[in-house]
KEDO-750836 format. One record per residue: residue in one letter; chain; y, z, x of N, C-alpha, C in turn. Coordinates in nm, 4 decimals, padded with zeros to 6 digits. Last residue first. Layout:
BEGIN
<residuo = A&cadena = A&n_c2 = Y&n_c3 = Z&n_c1 = X&ca_c2 = Y&ca_c3 = Z&ca_c1 = X&c_c2 = Y&c_c3 = Z&c_c1 = X>;
...
REM end
This chain:
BEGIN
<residuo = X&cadena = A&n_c2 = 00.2007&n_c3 = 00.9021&n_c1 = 00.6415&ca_c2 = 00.3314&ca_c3 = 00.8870&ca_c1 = 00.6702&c_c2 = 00.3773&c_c3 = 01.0522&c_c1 = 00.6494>;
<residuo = X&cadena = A&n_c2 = -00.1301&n_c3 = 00.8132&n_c1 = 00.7395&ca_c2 = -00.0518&ca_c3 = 00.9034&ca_c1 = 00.7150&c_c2 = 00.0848&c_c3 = 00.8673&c_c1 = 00.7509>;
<residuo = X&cadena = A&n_c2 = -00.2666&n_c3 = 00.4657&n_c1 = 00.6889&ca_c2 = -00.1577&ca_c3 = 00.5502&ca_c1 = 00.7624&c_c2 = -00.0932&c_c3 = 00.6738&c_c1 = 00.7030>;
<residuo = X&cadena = A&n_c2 = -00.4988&n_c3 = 00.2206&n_c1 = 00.6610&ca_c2 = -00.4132&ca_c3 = 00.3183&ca_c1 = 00.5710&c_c2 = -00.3765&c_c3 = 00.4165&c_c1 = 00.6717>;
<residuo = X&cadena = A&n_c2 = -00.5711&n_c3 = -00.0913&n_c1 = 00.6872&ca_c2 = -00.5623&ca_c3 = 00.0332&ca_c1 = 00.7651&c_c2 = -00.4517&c_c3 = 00.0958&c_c1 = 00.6991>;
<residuo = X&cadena = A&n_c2 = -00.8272&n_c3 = -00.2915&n_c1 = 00.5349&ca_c2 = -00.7217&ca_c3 = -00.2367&ca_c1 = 00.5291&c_c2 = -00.7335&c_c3 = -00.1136&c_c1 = 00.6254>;
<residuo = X&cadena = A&n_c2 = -01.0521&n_c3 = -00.6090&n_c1 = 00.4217&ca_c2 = -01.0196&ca_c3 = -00.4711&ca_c1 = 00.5142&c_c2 = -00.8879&c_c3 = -00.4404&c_c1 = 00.5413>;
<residuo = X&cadena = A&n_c2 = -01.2466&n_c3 = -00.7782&n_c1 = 00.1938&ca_c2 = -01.0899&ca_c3 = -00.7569&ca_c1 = 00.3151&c_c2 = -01.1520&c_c3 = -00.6077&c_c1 = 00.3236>;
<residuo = X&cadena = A&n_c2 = -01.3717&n_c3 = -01.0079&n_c1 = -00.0650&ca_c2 = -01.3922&ca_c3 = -00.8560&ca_c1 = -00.0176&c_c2 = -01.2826&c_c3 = -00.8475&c_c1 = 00.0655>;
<residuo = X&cadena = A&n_c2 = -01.3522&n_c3 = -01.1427&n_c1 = -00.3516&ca_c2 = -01.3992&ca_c3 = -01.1401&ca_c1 = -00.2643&c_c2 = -01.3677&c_c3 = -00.9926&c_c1 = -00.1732>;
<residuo = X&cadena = A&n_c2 = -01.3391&n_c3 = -01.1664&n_c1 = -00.6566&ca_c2 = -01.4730&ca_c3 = -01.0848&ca_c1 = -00.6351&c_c2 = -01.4251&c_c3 = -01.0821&c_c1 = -00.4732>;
<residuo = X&cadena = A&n_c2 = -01.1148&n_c3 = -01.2988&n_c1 = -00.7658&ca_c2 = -01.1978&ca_c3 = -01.3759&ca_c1 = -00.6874&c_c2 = -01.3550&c_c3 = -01.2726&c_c1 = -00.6005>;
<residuo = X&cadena = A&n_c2 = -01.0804&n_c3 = -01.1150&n_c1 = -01.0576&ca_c2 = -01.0309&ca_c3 = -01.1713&ca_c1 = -00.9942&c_c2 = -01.1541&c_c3 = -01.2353&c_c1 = -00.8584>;
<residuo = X&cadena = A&n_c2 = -01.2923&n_c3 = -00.8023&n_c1 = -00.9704&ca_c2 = -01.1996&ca_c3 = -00.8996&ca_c1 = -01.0573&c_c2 = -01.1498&c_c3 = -00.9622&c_c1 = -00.9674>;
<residuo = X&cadena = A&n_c2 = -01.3369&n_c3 = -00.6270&n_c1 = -00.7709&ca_c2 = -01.4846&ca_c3 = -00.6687&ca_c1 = -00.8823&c_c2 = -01.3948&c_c3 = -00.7372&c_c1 = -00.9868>;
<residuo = X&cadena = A&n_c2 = -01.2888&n_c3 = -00.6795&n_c1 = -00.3949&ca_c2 = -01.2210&ca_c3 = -00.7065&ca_c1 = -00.5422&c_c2 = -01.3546&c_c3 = -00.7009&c_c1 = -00.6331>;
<residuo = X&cadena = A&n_c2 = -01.3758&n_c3 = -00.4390&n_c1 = -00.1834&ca_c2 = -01.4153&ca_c3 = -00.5546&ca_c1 = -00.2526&c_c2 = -01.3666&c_c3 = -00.5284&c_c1 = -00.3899>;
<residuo = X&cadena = A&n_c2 = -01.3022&n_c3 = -00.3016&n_c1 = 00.1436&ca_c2 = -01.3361&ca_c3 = -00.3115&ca_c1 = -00.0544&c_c2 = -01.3786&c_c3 = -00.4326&c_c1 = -00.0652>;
<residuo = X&cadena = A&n_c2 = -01.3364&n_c3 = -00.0836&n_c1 = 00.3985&ca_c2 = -01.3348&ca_c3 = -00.2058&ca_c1 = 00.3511&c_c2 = -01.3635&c_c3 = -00.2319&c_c1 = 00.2256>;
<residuo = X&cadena = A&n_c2 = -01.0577&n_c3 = 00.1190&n_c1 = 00.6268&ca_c2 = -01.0996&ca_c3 = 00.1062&ca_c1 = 00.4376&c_c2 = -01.1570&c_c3 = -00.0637&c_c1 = 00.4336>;
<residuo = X&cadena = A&n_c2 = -00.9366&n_c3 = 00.3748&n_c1 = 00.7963&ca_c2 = -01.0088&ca_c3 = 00.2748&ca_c1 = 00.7756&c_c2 = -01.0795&c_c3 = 00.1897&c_c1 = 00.6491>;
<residuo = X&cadena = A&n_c2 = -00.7209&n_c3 = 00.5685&n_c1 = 00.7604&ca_c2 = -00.7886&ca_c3 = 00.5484&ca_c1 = 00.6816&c_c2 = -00.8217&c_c3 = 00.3919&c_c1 = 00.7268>;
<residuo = X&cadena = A&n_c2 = -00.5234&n_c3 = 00.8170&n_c1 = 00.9808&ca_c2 = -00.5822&ca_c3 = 00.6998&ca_c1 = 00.9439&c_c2 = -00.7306&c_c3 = 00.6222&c_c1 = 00.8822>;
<residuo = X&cadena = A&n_c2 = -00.3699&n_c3 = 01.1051&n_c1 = 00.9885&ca_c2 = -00.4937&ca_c3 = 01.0432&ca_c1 = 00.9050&c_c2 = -00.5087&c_c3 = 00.9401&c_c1 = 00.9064>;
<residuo = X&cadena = A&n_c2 = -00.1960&n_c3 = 01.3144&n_c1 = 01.2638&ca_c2 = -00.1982&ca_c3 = 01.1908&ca_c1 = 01.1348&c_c2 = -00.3651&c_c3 = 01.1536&c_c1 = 01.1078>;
<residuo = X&cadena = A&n_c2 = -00.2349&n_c3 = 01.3720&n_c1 = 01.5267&ca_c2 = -00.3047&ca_c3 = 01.4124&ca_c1 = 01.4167&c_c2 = -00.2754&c_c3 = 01.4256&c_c1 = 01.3029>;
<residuo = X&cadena = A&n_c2 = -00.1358&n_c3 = 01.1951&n_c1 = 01.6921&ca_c2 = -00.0593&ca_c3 = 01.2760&ca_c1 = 01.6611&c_c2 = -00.0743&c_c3 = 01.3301&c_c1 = 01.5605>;
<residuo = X&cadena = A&n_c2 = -00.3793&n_c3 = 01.0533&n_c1 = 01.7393&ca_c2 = -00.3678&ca_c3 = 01.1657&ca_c1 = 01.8889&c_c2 = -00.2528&c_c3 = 01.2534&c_c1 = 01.8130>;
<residuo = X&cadena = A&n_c2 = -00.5653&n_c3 = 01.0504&n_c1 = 01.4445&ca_c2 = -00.4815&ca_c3 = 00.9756&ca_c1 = 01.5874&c_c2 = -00.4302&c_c3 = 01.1049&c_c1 = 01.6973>;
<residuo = X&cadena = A&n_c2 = -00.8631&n_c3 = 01.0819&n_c1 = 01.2942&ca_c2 = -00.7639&ca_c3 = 01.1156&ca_c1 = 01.3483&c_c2 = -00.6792&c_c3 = 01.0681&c_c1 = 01.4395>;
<residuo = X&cadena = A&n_c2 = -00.9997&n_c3 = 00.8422&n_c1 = 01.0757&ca_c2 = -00.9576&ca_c3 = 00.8614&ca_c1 = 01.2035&c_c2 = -00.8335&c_c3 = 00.9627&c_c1 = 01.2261>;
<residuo = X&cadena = A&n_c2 = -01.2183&n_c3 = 00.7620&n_c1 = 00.7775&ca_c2 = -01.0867&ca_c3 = 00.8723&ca_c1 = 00.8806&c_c2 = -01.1004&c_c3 = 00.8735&c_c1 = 01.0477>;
<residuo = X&cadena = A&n_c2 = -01.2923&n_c3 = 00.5302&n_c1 = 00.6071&ca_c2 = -01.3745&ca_c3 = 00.6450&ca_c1 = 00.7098&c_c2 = -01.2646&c_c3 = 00.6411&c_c1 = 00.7732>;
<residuo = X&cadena = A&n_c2 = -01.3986&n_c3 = 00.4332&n_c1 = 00.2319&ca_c2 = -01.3024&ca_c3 = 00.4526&ca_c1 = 00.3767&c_c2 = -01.3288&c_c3 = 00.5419&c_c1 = 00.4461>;
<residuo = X&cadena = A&n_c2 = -01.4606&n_c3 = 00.1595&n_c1 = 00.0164&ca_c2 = -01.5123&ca_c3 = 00.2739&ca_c1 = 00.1428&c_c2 = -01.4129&c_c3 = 00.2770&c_c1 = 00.2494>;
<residuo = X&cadena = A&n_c2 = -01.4319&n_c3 = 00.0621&n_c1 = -00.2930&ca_c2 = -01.3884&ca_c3 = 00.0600&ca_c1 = -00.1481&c_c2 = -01.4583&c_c3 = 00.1795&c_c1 = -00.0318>;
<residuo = X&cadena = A&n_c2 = -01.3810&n_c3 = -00.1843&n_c1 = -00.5480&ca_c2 = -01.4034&ca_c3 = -00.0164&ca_c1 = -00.4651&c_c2 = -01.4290&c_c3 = -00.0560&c_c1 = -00.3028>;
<residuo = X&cadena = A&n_c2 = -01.1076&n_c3 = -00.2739&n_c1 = -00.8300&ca_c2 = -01.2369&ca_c3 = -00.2595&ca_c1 = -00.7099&c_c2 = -01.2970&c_c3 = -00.1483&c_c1 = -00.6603>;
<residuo = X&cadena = A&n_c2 = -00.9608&n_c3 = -00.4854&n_c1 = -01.0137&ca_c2 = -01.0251&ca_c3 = -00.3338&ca_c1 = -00.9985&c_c2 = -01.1354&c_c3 = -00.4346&c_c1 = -00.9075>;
<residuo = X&cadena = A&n_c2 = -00.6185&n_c3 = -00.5718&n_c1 = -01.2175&ca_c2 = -00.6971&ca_c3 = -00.6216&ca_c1 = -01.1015&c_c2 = -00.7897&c_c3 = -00.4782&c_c1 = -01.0570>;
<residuo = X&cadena = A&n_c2 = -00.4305&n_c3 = -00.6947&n_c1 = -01.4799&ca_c2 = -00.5340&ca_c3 = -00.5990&ca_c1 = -01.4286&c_c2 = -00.6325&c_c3 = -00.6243&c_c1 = -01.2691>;
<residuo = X&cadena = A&n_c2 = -00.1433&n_c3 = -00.8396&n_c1 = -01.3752&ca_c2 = -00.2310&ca_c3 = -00.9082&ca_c1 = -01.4411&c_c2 = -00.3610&c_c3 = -00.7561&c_c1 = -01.3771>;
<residuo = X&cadena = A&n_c2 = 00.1199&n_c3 = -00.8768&n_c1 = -01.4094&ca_c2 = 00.1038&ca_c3 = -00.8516&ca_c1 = -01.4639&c_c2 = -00.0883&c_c3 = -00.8584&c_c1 = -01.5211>;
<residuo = X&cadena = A&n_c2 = 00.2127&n_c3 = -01.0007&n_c1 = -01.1505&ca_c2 = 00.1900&ca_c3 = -01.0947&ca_c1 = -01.2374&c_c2 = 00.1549&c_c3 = -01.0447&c_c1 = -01.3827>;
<residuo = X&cadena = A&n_c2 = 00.2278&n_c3 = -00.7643&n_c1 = -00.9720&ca_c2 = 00.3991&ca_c3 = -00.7952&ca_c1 = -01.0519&c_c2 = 00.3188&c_c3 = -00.8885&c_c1 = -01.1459>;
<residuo = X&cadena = A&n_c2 = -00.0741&n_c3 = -00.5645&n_c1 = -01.0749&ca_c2 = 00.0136&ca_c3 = -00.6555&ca_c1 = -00.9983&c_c2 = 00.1134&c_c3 = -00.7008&c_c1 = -01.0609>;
<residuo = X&cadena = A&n_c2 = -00.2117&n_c3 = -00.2841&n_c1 = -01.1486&ca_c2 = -00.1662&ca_c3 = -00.3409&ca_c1 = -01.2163&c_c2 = -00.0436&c_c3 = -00.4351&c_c1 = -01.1331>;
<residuo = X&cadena = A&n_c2 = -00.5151&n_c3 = -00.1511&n_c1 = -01.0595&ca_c2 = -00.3914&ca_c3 = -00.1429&ca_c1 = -01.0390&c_c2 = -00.3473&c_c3 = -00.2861&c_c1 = -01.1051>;
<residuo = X&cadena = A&n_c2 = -00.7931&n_c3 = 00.0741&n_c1 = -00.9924&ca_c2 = -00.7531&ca_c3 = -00.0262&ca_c1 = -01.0335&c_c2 = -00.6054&c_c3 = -00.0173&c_c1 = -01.0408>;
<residuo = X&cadena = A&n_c2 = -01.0805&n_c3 = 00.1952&n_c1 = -00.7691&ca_c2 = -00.9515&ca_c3 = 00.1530&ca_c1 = -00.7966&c_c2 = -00.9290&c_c3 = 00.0337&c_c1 = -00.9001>;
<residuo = X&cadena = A&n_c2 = -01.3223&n_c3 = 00.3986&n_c1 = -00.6278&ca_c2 = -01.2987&ca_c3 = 00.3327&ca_c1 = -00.7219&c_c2 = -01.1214&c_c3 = 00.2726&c_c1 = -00.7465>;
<residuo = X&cadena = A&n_c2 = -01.4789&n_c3 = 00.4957&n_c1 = -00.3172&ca_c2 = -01.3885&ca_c3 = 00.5026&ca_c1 = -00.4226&c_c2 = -01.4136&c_c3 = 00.3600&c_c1 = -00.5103>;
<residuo = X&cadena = A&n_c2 = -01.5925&n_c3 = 00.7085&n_c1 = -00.0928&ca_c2 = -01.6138&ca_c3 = 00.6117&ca_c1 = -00.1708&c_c2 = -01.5572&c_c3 = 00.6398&c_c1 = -00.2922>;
<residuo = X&cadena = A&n_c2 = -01.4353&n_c3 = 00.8465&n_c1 = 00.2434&ca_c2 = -01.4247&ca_c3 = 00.8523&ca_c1 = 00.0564&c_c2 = -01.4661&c_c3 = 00.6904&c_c1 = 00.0122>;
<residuo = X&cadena = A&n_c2 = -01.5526&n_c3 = 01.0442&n_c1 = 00.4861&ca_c2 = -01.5583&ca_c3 = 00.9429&ca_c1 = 00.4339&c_c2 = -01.5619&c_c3 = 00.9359&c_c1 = 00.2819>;
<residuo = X&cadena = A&n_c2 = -01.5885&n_c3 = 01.3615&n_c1 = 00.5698&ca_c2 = -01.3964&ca_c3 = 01.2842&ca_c1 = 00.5373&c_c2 = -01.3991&c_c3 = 01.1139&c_c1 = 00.4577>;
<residuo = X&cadena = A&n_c2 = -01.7878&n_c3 = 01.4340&n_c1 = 00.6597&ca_c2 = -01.7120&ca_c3 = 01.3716&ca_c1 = 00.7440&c_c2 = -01.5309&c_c3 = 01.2939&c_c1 = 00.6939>;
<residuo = X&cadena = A&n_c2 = -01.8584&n_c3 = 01.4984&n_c1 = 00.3729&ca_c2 = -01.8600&ca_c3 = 01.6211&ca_c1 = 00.5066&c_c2 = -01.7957&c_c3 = 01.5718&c_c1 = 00.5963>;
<residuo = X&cadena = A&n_c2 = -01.7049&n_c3 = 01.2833&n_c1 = 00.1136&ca_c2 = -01.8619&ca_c3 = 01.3671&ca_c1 = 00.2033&c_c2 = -01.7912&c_c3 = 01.4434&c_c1 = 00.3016>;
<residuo = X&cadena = A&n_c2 = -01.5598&n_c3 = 01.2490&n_c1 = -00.1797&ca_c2 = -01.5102&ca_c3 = 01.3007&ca_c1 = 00.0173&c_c2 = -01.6648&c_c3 = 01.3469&c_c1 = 00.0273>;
<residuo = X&cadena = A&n_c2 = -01.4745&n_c3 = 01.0195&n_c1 = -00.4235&ca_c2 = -01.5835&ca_c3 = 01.1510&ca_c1 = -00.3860&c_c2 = -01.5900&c_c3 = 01.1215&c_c1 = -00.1913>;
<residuo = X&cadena = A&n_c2 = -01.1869&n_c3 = 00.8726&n_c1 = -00.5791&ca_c2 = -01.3256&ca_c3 = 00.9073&ca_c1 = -00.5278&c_c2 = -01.4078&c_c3 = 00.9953&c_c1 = -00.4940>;
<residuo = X&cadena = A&n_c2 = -00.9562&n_c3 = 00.6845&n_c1 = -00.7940&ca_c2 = -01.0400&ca_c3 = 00.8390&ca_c1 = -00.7729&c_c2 = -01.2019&c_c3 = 00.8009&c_c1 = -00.6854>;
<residuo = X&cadena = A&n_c2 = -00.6405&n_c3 = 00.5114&n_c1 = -00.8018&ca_c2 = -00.7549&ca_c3 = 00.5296&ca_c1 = -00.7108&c_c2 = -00.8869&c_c3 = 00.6574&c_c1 = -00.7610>;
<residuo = X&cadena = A&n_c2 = -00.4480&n_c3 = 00.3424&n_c1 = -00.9162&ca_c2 = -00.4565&ca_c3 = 00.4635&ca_c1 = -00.8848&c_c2 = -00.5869&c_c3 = 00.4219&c_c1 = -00.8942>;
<residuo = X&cadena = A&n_c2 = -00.0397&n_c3 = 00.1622&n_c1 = -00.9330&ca_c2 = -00.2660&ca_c3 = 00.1969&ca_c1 = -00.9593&c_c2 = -00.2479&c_c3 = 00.3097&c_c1 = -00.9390>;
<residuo = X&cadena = A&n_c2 = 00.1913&n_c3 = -00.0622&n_c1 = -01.0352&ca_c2 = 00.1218&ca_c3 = 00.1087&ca_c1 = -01.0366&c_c2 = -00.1015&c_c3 = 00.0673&c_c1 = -01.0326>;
<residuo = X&cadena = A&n_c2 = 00.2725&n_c3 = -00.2879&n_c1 = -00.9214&ca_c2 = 00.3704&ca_c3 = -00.1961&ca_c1 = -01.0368&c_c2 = 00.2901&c_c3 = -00.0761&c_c1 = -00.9789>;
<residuo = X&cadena = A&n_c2 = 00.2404&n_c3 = -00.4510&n_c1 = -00.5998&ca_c2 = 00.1604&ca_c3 = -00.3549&ca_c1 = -00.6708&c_c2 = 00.2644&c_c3 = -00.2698&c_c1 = -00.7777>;
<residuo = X&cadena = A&n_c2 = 00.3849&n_c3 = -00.5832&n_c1 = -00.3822&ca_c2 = 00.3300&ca_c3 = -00.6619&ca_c1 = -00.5472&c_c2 = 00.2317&c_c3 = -00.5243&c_c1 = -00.6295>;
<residuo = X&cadena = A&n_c2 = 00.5878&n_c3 = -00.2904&n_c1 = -00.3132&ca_c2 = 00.5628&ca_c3 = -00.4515&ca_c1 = -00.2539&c_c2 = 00.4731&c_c3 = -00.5226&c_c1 = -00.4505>;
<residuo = X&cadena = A&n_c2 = 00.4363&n_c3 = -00.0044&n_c1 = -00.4832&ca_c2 = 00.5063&ca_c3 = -00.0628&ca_c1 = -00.3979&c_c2 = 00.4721&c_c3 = -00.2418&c_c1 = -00.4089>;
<residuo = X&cadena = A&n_c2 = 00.1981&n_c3 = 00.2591&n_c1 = -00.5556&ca_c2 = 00.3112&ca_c3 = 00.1553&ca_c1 = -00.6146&c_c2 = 00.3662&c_c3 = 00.1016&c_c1 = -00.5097>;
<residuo = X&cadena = A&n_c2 = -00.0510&n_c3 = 00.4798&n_c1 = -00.7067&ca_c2 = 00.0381&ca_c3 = 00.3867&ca_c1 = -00.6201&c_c2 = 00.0822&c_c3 = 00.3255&c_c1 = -00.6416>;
<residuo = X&cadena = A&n_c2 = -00.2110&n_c3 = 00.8270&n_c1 = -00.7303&ca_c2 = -00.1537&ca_c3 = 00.6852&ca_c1 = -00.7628&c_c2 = -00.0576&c_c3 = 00.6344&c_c1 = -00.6331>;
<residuo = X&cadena = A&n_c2 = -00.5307&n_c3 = 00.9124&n_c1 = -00.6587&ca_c2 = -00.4310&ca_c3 = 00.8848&ca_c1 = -00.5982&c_c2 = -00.3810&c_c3 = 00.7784&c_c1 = -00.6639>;
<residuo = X&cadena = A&n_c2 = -00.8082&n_c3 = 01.1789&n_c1 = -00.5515&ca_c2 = -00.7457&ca_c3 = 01.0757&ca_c1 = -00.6711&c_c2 = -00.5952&c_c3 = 00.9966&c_c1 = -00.5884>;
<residuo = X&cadena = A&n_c2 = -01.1051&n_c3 = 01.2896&n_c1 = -00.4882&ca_c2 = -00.9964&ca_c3 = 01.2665&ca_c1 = -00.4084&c_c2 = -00.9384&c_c3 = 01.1797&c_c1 = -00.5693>;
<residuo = X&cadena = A&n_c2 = -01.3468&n_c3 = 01.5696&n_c1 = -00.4996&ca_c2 = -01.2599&ca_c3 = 01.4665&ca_c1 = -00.5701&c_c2 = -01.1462&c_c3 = 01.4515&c_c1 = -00.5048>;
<residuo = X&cadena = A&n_c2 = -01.4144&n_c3 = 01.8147&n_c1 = -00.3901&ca_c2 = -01.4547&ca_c3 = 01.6803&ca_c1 = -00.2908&c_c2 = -01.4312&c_c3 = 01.5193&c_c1 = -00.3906>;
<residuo = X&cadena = A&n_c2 = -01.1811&n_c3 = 02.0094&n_c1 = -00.4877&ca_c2 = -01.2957&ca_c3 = 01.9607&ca_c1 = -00.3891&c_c2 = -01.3566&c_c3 = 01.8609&c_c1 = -00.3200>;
<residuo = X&cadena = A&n_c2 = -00.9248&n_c3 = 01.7733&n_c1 = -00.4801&ca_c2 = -00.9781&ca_c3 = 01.8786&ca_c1 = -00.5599&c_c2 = -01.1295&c_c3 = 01.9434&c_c1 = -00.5362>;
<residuo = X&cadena = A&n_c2 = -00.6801&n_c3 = 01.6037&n_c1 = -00.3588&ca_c2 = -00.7834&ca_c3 = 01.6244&ca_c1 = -00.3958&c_c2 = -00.8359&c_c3 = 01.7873&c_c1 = -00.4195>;
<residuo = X&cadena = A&n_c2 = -00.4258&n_c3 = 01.3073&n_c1 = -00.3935&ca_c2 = -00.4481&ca_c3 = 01.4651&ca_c1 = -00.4306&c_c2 = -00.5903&c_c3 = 01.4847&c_c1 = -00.4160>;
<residuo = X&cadena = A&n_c2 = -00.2295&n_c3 = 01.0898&n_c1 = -00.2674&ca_c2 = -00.3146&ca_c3 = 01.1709&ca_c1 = -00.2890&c_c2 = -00.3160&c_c3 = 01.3094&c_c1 = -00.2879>;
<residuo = X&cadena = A&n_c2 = -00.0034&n_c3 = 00.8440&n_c1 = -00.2637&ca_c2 = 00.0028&ca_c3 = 00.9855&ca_c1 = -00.2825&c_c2 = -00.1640&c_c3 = 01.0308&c_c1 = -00.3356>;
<residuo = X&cadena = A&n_c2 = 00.0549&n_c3 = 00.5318&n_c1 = -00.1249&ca_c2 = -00.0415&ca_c3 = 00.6235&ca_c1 = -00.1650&c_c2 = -00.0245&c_c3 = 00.7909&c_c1 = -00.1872>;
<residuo = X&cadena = A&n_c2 = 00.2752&n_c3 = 00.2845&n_c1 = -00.1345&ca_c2 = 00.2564&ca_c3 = 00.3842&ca_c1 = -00.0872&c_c2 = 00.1375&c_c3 = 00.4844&c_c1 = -00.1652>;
<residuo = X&cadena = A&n_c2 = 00.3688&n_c3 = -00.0371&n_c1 = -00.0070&ca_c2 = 00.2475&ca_c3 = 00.0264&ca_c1 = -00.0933&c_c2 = 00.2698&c_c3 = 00.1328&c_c1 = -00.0107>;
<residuo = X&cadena = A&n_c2 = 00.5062&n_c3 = -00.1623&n_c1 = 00.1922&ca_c2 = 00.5737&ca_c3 = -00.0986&ca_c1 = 00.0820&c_c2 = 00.5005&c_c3 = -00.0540&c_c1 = -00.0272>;
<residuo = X&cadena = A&n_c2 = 00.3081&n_c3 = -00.2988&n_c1 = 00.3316&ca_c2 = 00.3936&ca_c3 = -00.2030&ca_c1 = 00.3872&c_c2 = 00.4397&c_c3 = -00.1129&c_c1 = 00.3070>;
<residuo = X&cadena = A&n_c2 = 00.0913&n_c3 = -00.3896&n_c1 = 00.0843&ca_c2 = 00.1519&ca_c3 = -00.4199&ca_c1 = 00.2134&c_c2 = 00.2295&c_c3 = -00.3070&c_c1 = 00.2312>;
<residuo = X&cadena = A&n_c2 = -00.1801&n_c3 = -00.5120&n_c1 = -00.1287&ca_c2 = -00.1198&ca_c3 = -00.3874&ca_c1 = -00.0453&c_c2 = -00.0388&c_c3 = -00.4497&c_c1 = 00.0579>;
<residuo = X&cadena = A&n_c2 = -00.3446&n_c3 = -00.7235&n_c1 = -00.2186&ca_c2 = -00.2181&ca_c3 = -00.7062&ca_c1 = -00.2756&c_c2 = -00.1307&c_c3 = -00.5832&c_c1 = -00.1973>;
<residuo = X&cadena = A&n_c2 = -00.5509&n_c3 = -00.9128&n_c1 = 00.0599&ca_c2 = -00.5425&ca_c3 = -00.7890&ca_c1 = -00.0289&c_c2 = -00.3995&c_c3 = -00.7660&c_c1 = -00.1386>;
<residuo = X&cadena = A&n_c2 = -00.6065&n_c3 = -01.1071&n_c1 = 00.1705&ca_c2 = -00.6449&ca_c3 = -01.1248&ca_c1 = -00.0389&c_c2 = -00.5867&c_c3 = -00.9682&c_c1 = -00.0423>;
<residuo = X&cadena = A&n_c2 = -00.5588&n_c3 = -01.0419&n_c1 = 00.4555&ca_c2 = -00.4616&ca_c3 = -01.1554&ca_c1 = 00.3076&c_c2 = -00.4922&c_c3 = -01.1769&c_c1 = 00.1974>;
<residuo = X&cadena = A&n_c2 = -00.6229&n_c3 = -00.7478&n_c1 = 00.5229&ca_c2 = -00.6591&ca_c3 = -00.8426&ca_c1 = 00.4965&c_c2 = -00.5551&c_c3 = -00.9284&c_c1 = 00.3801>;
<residuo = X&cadena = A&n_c2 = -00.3755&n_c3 = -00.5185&n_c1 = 00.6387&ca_c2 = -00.4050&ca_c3 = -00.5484&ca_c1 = 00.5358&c_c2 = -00.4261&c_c3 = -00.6871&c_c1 = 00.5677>;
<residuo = X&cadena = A&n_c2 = -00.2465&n_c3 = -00.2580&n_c1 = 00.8019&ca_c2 = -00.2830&ca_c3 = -00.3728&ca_c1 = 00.7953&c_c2 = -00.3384&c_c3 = -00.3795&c_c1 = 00.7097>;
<residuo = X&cadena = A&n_c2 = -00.0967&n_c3 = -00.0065&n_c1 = 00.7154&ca_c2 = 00.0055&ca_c3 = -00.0727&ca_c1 = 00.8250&c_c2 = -00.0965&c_c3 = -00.2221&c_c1 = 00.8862>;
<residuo = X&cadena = A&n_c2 = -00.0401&n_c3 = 00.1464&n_c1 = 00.4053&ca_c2 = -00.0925&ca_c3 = 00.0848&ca_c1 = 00.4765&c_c2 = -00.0421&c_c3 = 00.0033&c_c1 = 00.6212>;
<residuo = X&cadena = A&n_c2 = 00.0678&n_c3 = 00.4928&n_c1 = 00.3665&ca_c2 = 00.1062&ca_c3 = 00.3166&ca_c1 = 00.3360&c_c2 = 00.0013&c_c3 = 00.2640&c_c1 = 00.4464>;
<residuo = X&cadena = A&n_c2 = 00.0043&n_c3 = 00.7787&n_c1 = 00.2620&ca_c2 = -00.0155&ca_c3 = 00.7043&ca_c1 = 00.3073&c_c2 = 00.0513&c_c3 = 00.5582&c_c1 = 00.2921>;
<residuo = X&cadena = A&n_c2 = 00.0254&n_c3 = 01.1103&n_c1 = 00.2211&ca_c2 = 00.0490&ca_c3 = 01.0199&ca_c1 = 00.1743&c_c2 = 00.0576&c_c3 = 00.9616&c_c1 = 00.2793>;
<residuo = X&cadena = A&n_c2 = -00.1139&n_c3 = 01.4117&n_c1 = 00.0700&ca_c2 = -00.1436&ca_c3 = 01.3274&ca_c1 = 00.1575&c_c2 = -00.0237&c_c3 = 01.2162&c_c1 = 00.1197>;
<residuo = X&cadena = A&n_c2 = -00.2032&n_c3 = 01.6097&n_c1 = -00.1077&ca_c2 = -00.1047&ca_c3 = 01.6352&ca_c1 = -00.1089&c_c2 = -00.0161&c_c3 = 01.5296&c_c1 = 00.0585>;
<residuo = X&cadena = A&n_c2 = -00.5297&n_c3 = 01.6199&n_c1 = 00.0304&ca_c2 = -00.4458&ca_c3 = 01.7285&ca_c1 = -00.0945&c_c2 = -00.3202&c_c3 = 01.6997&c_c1 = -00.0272>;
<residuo = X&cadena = A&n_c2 = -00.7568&n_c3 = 01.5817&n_c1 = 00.2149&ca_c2 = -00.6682&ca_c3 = 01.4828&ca_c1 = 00.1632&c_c2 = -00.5558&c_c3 = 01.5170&c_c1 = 00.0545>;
<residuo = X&cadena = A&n_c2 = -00.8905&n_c3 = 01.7551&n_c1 = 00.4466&ca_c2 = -00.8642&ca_c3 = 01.7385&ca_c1 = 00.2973&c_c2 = -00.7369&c_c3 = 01.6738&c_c1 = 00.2726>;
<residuo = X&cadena = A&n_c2 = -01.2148&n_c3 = 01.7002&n_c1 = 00.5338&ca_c2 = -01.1117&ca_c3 = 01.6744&ca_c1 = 00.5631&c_c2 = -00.9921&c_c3 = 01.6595&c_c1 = 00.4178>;
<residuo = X&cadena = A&n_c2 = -01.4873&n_c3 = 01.9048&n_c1 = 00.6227&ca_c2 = -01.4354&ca_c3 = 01.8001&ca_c1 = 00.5365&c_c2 = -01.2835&c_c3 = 01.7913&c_c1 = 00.5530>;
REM end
């Protein structure tokens, strides 16, 4: 399992419904196979994330976060790890908004 304790990430793509961009940063923590994580940056004030890590590193999650409009926004998401050659974490991730326009995107999350 791959442990995500003390991790941090920004995203380096992001579908156009998503609210994440460059300046979204992710701090994770996990705890056996609980992963958690707040965030902030670009249109995002603050979220935070908690999911459950299987054997391969893949985390199904939960999220909600609070946009500059001020307005609650929650989803979930599935993400599956890639190691890169400079054995950094890249987080493959597809969600779906459950507010707001329900619709769904894909994101690439980046060990920094």
């Amino acid at each position: 399992m791959i442990n995500y304790n003390n991790k941090t990430f920004k995203p380096i793509s992001s579908s156009v419904n998503s609210e994440t961009s460059s300046e979204t940063i992710f701090s994770y923590k996990q705890h056996q196979n609980i992963v958690t994580s707040y965030y902030s940056g670009g249109n995002i004030i603050k979220g935070h994330l908690i999911g459950l890590v299987d054997e391969d590193g893949n985390i199904n999650m939960r999220y909600h976060q609070i946009n500059k409009n001020g307005t609650l926004m929650t989803g979930i998401c599935s993400s599956k790890p890639e190691i890169t050659t400079n054995g950094k974490i890249r987080l493959h991730e597809n969600w779906e908004w459950t507010s707001g326009d329900t619709s769904k995107g894909s994101s690439i999350l980046e060990e920094i």
